[in-house]
N, C-alpha and C positions, 0 to 999 in steps of 0.2 A: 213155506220154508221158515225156519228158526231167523226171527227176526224181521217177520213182514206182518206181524198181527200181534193186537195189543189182547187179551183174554180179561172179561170184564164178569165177573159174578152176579146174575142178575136174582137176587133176593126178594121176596115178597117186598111191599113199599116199604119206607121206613115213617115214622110220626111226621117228620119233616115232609117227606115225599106227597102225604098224604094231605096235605095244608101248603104245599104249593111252594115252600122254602126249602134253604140249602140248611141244614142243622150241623153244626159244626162245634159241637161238644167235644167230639176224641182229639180236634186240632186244640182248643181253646184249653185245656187242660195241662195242656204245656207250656202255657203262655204265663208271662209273670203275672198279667194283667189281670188272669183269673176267675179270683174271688169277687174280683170288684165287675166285671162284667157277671157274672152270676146274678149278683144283687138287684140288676139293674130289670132281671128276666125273670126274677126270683116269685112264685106264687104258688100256692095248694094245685093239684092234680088228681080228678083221679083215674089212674092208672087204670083199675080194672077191666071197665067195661073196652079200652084199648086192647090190651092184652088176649082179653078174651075173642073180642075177633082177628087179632093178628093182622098181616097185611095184603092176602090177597084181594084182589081190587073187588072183587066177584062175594067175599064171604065179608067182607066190610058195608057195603051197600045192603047187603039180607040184615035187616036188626033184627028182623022176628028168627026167634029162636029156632024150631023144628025148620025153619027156611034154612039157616045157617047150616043148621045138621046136615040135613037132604045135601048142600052142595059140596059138604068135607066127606060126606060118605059117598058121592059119586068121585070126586076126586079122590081118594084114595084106590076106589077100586079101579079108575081109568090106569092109575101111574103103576099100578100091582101088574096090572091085566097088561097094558102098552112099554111104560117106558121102559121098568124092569127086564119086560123079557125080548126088550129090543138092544140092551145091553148083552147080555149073557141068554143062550138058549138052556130053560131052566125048568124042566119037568114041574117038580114038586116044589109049589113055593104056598103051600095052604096051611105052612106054619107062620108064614109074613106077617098077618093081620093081627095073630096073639103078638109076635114079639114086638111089632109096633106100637103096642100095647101095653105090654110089660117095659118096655124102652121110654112111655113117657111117662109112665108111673117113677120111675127112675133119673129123672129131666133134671139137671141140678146137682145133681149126686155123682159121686168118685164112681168111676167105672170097672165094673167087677164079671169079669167075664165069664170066670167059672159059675160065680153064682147065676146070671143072666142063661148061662147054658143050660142048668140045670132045671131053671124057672122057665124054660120054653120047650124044654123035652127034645133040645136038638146036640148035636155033638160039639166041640169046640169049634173044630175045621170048618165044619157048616155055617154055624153062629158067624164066625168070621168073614166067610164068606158074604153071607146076608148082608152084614156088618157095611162092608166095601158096596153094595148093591144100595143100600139104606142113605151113606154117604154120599153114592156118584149121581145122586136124584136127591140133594137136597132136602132128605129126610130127615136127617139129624147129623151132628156137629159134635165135633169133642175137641175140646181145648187143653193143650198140650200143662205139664205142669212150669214153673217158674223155678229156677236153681242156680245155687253160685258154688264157688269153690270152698266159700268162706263158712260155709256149713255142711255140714256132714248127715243132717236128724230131716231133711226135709222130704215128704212123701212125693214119688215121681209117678203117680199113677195120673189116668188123663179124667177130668169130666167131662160126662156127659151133656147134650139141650138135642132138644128139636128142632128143626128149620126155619117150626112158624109157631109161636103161641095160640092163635087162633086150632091149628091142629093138635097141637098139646092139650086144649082144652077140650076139643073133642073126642079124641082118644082115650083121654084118664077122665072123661064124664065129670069135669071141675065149671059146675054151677055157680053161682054166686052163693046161695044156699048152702052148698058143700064146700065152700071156700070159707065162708063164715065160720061153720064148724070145727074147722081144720085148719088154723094158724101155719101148721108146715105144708101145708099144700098151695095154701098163698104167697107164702115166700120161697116154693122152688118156682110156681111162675111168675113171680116177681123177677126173679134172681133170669129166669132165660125170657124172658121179656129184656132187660138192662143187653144181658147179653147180646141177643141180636140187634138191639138197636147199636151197640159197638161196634161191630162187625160190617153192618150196612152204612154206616160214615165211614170205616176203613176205606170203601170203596172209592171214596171220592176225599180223600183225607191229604195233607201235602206231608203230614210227620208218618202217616202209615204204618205204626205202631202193630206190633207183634200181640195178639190178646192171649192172655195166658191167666192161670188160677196158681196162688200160692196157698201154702198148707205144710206145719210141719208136723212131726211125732209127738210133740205136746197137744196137737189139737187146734194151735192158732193156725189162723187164716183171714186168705184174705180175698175174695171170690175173683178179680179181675184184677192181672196184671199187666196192664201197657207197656210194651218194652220198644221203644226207637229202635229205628236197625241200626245195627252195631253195640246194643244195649248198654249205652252211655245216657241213657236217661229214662227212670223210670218214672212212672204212675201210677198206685194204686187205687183203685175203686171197689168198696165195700158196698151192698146191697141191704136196707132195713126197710119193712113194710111199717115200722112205726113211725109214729110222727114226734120224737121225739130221742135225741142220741144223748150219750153219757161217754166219759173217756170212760169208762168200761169197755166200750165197744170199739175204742183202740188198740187193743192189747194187740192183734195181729198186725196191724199197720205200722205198730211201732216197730213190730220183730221184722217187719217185712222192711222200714226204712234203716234200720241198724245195719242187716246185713246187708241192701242196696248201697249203704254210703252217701258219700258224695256223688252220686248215680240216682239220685231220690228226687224227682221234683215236687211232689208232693201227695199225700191221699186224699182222697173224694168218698166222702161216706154220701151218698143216692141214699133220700130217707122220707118220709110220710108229707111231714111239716112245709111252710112256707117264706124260710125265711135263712138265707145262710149263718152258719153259726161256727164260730172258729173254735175249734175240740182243743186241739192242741198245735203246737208251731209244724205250720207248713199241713197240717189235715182237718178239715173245712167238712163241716154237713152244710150238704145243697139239697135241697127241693128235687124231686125226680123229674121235677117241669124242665130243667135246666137241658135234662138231655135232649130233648126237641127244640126247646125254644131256643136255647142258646144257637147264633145260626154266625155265617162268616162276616155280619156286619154289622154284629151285634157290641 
């Protein structure tokens, strides 16, 4: 009955999870205290080889590569073959495997339906369909857009991520090799790496924070918008694989605290580097280490 059970999302592990701490970044971002806890946790990371295996406990432990592979390709076909068609009784689902496909080539990116329908050879209604199928098995995620009254020019389309980066990386064949090559492919799984490590301290978070993407018609943006319930207090967080930020790379965070107001608590530019660095008043580049290591007693 409504009111006798608590529903708890249970996510592949989080960085924290997986080193035996509580990581309480998305609480500490609201704290005044902040910047100066940051500092204290503040050091180089690197992210990839994390990302790359994502957080199932099972494809974390396989380092060797084609080991890794073999366990996301049996896992995919177990959840296609099982979970899927334990949800909905579903004939014809041997388009699944491409769109899951073309869905994390897309992981990151504003979400465009018509085109995704046309790139998978399936009709709208179906795509949607899938769509919902994809979502209630923790396959992929989209984050609703950020919007006030106080503008009129901002884009309300959702982005898209994947569930797990570790499957992101196997699905769009993102080597380290081919990540070298390809600057934007490391920074869409930069950018849904950041993401679900968000999303997995929502779970256990006491501000519990709304995750949302800003973006308007000129182009600024801002990848992650924390919004308190009741949205009397924001925080932006910006995603850079460099090691290295410039107030260039403010431009959306400022548009994004102009129109938050006095509703801003402050932005968080996530960047390569090891050392926090104050951009501009109240928006702070932090080290990406911040996001795991920062923890509730920190």
């Amino acid at each position: 009955l409504a009111g006798r059970v608590e529903i708890l999302d249970l996510w592949p592990l989080s960085q924290g999870e997986l080193n035996s701490v509580r990581d309480g970044f998305v609480d500490a971002v609201f704290d005044d205290d902040f910047a100066d806890r940051a500092r204290r946790v503040a050091g180089a990371a690197d992210w990839q080889p994390l990302a790359l295996a994502g957080g199932f406990p099972e494809a974390v432990l396989r380092r060797d590569g084609p080991r890794r592979t073999a366990w996301f390709d049996a896992y995919v076909q177990t959840i296609l073959s099982r979970d899927v068609r334990d949800l909905v009784n579903v004939a014809g689902l041997a388009e699944m495997p491409h769109l899951m496909s073309l869905v994390a080539e897309r992981a990151a990116g504003l979400l465009n339906y018509a085109d995704l329908s046309r790139d998978a050879g399936v009709s709208l209604p179906t795509l949607r369909r899938y769509f919902a199928l994809l979502h209630a098995t923790y396959l992929i995620r989209t984050v609703q857009p950020w919007f006030t009254n106080r503008a009129k020019r901002l884009v309300k389309t959702e982005k898209l991520y994947m569930g797990d980066t570790g499957l992101l990386a196997y699905l769009a064949d993102l080597r380290p090799d081919r990540l070298k090559k390809h600057p934007r492919l490391r920074g869409a799984l930069l950018e849904n790496f950041v993401f679900l490590e968000l999303v997995k301290q929502r779970g256990w978070s006491a501000v519990r924070p709304h995750v949302l993407h800003f973006r308007n018609h000129d182009g600024q943006e801002v990848d992650f918008v924390l919004e308190a319930p009741g949205g009397r207090r924001i925080v932006g967080v910006e995603v850079k694989a460099t090691a290295s930020v410039s107030p260039a790379d403010t431009h959306g965070m400022v548009t994004l605290s102009e129109l938050a107001g006095d509703d801003f608590v402050r932005g968080v530019i996530l960047y390569g580097g090891d050392t926090v660095v104050p951009i501009r008043e109240n928006i702070h580049a932090v080290p990406l280490s911040c996001l795991w290591k920062l923890t509730a007693n920190t």
